[in-house]
C-alpha positions as CSV (number, residue, x, y, z in Angstrom):
1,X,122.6,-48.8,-35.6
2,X,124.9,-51.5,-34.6
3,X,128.9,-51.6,-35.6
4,X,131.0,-54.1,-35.4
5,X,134.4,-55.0,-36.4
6,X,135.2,-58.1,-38.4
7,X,138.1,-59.5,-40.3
8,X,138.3,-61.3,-43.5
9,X,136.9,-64.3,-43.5
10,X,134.7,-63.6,-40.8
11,X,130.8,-63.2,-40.4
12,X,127.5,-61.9,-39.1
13,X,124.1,-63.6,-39.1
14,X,121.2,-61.0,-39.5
15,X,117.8,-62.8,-38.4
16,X,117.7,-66.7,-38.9
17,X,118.5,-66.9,-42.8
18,X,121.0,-64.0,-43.7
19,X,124.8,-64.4,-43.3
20,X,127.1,-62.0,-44.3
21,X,131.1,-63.0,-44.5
22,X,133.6,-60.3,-45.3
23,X,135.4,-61.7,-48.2
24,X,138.2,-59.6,-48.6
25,X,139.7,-56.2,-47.1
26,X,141.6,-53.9,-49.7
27,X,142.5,-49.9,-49.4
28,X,139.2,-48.2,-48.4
29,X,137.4,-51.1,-49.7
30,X,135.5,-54.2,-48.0
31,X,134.0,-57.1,-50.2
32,X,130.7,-58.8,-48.5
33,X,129.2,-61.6,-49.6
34,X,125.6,-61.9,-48.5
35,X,123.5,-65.3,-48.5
36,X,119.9,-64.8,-47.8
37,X,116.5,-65.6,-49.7
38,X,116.1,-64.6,-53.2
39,X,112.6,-63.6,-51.8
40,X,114.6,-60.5,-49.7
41,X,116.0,-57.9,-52.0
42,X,119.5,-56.8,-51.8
43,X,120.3,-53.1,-53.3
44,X,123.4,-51.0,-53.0
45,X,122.0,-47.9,-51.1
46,X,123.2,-45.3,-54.2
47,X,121.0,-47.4,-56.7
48,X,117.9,-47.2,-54.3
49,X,118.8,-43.8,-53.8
50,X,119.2,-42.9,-57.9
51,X,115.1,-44.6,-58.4
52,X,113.9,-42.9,-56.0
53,X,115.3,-39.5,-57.4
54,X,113.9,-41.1,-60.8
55,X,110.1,-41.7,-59.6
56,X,110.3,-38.0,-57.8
57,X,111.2,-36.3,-61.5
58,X,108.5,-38.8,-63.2
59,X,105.8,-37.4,-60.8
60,X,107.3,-33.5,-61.1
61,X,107.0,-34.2,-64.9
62,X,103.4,-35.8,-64.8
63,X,102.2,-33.0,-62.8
64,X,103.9,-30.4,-65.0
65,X,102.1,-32.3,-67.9
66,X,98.8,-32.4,-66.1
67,X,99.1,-28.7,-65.2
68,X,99.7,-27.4,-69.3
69,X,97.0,-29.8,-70.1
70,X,99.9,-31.9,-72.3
71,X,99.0,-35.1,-70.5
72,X,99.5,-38.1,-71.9
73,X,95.9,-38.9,-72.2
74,X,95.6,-35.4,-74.2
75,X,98.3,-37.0,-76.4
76,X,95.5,-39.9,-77.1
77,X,93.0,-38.1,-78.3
78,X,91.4,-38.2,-75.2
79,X,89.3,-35.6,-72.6
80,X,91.9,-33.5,-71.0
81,X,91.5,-33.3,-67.0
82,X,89.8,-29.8,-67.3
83,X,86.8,-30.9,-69.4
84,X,86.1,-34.0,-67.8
85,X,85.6,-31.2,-65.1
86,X,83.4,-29.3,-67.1
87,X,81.5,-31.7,-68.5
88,X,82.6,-31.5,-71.4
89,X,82.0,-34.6,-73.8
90,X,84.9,-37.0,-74.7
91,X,86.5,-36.4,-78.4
92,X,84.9,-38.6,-81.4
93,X,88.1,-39.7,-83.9
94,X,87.4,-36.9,-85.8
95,X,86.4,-34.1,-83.6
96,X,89.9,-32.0,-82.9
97,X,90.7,-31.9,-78.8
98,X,91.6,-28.3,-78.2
99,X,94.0,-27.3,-75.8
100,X,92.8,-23.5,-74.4
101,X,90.4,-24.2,-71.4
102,X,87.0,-23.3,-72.0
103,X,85.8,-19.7,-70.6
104,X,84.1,-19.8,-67.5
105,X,80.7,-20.1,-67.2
106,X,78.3,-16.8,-65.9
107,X,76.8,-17.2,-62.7
């Protein structure tokens, strides 16, 4: 990690086509503007940091889903995960999907 010091109005060059200039310096506070291609996202670290937190609670909740055999699938009308398994055929529009999974078979 590099740190550097730099007063308002000054700047840094990251790399051949991204400048940042310290606009202003208030109590605790430091405003930055940044000029580099729209091609290179720019995120505030707490916002990167709040969808990843977001796509880790998706995939919790899709597994939780998969694992009651609620999935959304399920939800369509369609073969839960355990019968595709089984061998179990797909649903017609009028045959009921049940959600108990099917005894095990006798060896």
């Amino acid at each position: 990690m590099l740190i550097l010091r730099r007063k308002s109005g000054e700047s840094i060059v990251i790399g051949d086509n991204i400048h940042v200039t310290v606009l202003d310096i208030n109590e605790g506070s430091v405003r930055l503007a940044i000029d580099a291609p729209k091609s290179i996202p720019i995120l505030r670290s707490e916002l990167l940091q709040a969808a990843d937190a977001n796509r880790d609670a998706a995939a919790s909740r899709a597994t939780l889903q998969l694992l009651s055999g609620k999935s959304s699938a399920h939800a369509a009308g369609k073969t839960p995960p355990w019968a595709v398994r089984a061998g179990v055929p797909a649903p017609t529009a009028d045959t009921p999907v049940s959600t108990e999974t099917p005894p095990a078979e006798p060896e």
